[in-house]
N, C-alpha and C positions, 0 to 999 in steps of 0.2 A: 504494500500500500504506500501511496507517495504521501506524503504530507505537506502541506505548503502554508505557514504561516503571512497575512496576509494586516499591515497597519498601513494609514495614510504616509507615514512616516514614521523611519525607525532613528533620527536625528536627536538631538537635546531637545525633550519639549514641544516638539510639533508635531506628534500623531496624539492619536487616545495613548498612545503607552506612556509618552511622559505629563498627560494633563494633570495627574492628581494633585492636588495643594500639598501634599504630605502629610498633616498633622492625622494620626490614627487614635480616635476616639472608641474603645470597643464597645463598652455600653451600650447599647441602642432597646428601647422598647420592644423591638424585634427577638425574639429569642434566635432565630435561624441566623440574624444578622450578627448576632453577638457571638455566636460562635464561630460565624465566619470571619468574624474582627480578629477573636483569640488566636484562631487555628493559622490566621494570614500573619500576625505579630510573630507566633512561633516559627511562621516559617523565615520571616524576617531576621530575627535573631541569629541566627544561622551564617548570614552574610555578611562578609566582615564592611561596615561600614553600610548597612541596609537599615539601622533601625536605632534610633537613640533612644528612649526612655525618660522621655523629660517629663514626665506627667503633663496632669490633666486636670483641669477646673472649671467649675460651674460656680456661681457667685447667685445668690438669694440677697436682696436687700428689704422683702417685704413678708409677712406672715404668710402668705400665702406661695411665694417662692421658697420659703423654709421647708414646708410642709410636700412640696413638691422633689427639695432635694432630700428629704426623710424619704420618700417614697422611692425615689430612684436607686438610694442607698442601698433599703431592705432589697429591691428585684437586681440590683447589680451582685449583692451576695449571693443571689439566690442561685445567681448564673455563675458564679467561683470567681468574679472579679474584686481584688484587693481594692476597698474604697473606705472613705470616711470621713467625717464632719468635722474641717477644723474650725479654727478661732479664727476672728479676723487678722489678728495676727498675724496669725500661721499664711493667713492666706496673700498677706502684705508682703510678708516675706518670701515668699514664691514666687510673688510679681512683681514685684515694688512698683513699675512703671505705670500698673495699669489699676491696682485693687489700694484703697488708701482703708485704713481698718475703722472706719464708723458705720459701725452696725453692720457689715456685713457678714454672712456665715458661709462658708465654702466646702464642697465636695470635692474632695479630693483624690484622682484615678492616679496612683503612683507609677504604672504601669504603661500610661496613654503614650504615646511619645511621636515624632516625626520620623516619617519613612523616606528614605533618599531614592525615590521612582527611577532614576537614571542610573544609577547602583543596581538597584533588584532587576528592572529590565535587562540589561548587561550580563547579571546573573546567570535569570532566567533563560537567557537566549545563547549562552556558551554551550549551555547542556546540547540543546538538540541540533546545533548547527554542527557539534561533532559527529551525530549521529546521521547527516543526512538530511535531516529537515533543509527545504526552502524558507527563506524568508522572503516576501514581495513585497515593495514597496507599492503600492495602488490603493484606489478606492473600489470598494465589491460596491456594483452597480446593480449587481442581480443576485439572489438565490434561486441555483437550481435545484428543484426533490419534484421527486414524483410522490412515493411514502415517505420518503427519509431524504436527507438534507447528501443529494450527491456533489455538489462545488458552487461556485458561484465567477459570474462574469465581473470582471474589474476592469478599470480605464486602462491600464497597460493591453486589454482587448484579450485575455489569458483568462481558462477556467482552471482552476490550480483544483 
C-alpha cells in the first residue's frame, strides 16, 4: 500500500501542520477531549524540545467564577489531571504581568504547558519518510470513496 501524506505546506507555519498557537490546555468539559489532550502531552514529552510544562490558569474574580472554577477542579480530578485552587498570591506570582492579587482566586493546571508544533511536526515526519511514506505539498480539492475513502484529487492534479 502507498501512503502519501498530503498538507498545504510543510514550511515554518504555513500549512495546518504549523497553525497551532501552542499553549496545550488539557482540561476541557469534553471527557474524549481530555484524554486526547493527556495522551497528545505524553506523546509530546517524548520529544526533546516538543513540550514545556509551564502551566496553566484560569482566574475567577467574581462568586460566581469561583464557583465555576470549584467545578472544573472536582471534573478535572475526576479525569487524573493534577489541578488546584491557589491564592491570589500564588497566582500573582505565576504571572506577575498579567494577575495583580485583589481578590482574585486561580486554578491552577501544573501540567498545561506550550507545544513547539515545528518541533513535533519535524518529529512526527522523520518516522515515516524513512519508511517510504510521500509527503505532498498541495491542496486535496476532492475526496475520492465509493464505500470507503480511496485518495483524493489535489492542485499538484495527483491522486496520492
Amino acid at each position: 500500500m502507498k501512503v502519501t501524506i498530503v498538507d498545504r505546506a510543510f514550511e515554518r507555519f504555513t500549512g495546518s501542520t504549523g497553525c497551532a498557537p501552542g499553549f496545550v490546555g488539557q482540561f476541557n468539559e469534553s471527557e474524549v477531549l481530555t484524554r486526547l489532550a493527556i495522551d497528545s502531552v505524553g506523546e509530546y514529552l517524548k520529544i526533546p524540545g516538543g513540550f514545556d510544562p509551564v502551566g496553566g490558569l484560569e482566574v475567577a474574580t467574581s462568586e460566581a467564577g469561583v464557583e465555576k472554577l470549584q467545578w472544573r477542579l472536582e471534573a478535572a480530578k475526576e479525569q487524573g489531571l493534577k489541578a488546584e485552587i491557589i491564592s491570589p498570591e500564588q497566582a500573582a506570582e505565576l504571572a506577575p504581568d498579567i494577575i495583580k492579587p485583589d481578590n482574585v482566586l486561580a486554578l491552577h493546571f501544573p501540567v498545561d504547558g506550550t507545544a513547539d508544533g515545528e518541533t513535533i511536526a519535524a518529529y512526527f515526519q522523520s518516522g515515516p519518510r524513512t519508511r517510504g511514506i510521500e509527503f505532498l505539498e498541495a491542496e486535496v480539492t476532492k475526496i475520492c470513496r465509493s464505500n470507503e475513502i480511496e485518495g483524493a484529487v489535489t492542485t499538484k492534479n495527483r491522486r496520492p
